[in-house]
N, C-alpha and C positions, 0 to 999 in steps of 0.2 A: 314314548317315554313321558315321563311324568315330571315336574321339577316341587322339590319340596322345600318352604324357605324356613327358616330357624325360627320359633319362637320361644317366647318367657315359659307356657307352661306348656308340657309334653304333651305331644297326641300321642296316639294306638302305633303312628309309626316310628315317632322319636323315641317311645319307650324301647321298640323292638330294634333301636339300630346296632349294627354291631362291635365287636368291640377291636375288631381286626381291620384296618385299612391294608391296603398295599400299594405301592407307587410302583409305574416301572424298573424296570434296574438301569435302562437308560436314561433314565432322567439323571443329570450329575446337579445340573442348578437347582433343583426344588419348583422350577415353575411348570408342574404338570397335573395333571387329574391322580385319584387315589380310587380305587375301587374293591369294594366291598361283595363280597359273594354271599350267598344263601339263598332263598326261597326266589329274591330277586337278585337283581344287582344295582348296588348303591353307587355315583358314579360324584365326586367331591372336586373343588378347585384347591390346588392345595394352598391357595395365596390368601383363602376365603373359608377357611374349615367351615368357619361357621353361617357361612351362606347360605346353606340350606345345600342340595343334593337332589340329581337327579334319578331316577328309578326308571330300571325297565325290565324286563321282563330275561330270565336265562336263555331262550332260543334270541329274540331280539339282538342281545347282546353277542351273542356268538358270530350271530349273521354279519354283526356290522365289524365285527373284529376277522372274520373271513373276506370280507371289502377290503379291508385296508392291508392285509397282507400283498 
């Protein structure tokens, strides 16, 4: 995984972020990650939008969300 932090002017990958987040549907507090899907998957704190975001790869992501089941 990759971590990308926030800056004043856009890179090639802040341009291309998306415009969809999604939070779980169990989160009731608000204190959890938000993730982004497409070519990769955008991985966000949602205490910290603007943090910057982690990136990794759609099988990556998959494998580790098959871990945690």
């Amino acid at each position: 995984m990759r971590q990308t932090q926030s800056s004043s002017s856009p890179t090639s990958s802040e341009e291309q972020m998306p415009e969809a987040w999604r939070k779980s549907t169990y989160s009731s507090q608000g204190d959890c990650v938000e993730v982004a899907t497409g070519p990769e998957v955008l991985i966000r704190d949602t205490k910290d939008r603007e943090g910057g975001h982690l990136t990794a790869s759609t099988p990556a992501w998959r494998e580790l969300l098959s871990k945690l089941r």
